[in-house]
C-alpha positions in Angstrom: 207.3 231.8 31.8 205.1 232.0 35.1 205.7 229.3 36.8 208.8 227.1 37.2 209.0 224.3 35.4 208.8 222.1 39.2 205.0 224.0 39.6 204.0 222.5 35.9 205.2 218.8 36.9 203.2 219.0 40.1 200.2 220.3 38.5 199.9 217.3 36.2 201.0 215.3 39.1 198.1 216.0 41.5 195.6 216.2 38.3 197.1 211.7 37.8 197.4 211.0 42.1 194.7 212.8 43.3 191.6 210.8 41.2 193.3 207.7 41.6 193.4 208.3 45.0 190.6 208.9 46.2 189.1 205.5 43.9 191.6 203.3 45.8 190.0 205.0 49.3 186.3 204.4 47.5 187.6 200.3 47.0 189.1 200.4 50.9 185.7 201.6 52.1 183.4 199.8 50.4 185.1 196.7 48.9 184.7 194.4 52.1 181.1 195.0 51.9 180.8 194.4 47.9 182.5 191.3 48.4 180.4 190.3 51.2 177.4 191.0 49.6 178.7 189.0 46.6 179.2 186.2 49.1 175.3 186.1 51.0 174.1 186.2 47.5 175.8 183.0 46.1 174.8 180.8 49.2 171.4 178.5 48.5 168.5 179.5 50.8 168.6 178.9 54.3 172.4 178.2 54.6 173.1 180.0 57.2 170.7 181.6 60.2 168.7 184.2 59.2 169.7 186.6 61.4 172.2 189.5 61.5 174.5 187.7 63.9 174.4 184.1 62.1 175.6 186.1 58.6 178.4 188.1 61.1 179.7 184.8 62.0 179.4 182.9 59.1 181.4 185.8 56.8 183.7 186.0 59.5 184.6 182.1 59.4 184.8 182.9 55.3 187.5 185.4 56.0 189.4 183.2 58.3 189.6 180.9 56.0 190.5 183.4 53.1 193.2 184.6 55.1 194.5 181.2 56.3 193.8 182.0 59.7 191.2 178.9 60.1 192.4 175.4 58.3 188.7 174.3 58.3 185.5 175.5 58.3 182.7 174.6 60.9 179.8 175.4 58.2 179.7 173.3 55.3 179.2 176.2 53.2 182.0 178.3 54.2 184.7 176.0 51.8 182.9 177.2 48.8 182.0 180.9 49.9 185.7 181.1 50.8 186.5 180.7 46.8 183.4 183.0 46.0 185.0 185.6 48.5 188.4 185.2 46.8 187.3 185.8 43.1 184.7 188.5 44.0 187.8 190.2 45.5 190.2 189.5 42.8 187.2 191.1 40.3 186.4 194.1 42.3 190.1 195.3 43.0 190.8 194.6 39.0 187.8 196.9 38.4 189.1 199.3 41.1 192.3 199.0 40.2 191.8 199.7 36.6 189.5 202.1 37.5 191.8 204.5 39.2 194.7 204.0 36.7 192.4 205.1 34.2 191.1 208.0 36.4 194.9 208.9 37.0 195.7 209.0 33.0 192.6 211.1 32.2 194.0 213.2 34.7 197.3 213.5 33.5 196.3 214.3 30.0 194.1 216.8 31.2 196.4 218.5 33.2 199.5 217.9 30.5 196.8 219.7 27.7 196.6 222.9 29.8 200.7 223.9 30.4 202.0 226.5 28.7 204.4 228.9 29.3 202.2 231.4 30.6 200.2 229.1 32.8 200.3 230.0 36.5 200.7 226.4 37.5 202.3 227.5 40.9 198.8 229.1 41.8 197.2 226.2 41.0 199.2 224.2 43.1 199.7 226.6 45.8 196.0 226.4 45.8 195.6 222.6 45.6 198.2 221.8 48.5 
């Protein structure tokens, strides 16, 4: 055996974390603005201003009253782009989510298919870290 059996367990542990990982930063990055987007697109024409500060204020009153931070909304429209927010954000972190555990498995089985006993699996991870 090359490696101890510690160096095996961490390969296939950083093949599972380190996929998944970097999907969850992807969804941290990016989600805000995916559900954002979502949100501008359900709204009717002309609900809001048409400039880039009327849709900076109007998404912020949406996440104030997402987060509970507001108890009422001083657009009429922000009630209803409040729930769009709130299952556009529920979708995309279920696709997200099952995203990176799925990334994380593949991993896993892919790193689990390559031990044997003469892999050099403290290389690898020596190499990795």
């Amino acid at each position: 055996v090359h490696s101890r059996p510690g160096y095996h367990g961490a390969f296939v542990a950083i093949l599972a974390l380190l996929p998944a990982l970097l999907v969850l930063a992807a969804w941290g990055l990016a989600g805000e603005s995916l559900v954002a987007r979502e949100v501008l697109a359900s709204l009717p024409p002309g609900a809001i201003g048409s400039g880039e500060l009327d849709r900076a204020a109007f998404l912020s009153e949406v996440r104030g009253l997402v987060r509970g931070d507001y108890a009422a909304a001083f657009n009429p429209n922000a009630e209803a782009a409040a729930e769009v927010w709130k299952a556009a954000a529920r979708r995309y972190g279920l696709v997200f989510g099952l995203g990176a555990l799925a990334l994380g498995m593949v991993g896993a089985l892919w790193g689990w298919s390559r031990l044997r006993p003469q892999f050099r699996a403290r290389t690898r991870v020596e190499r990795m870290t």
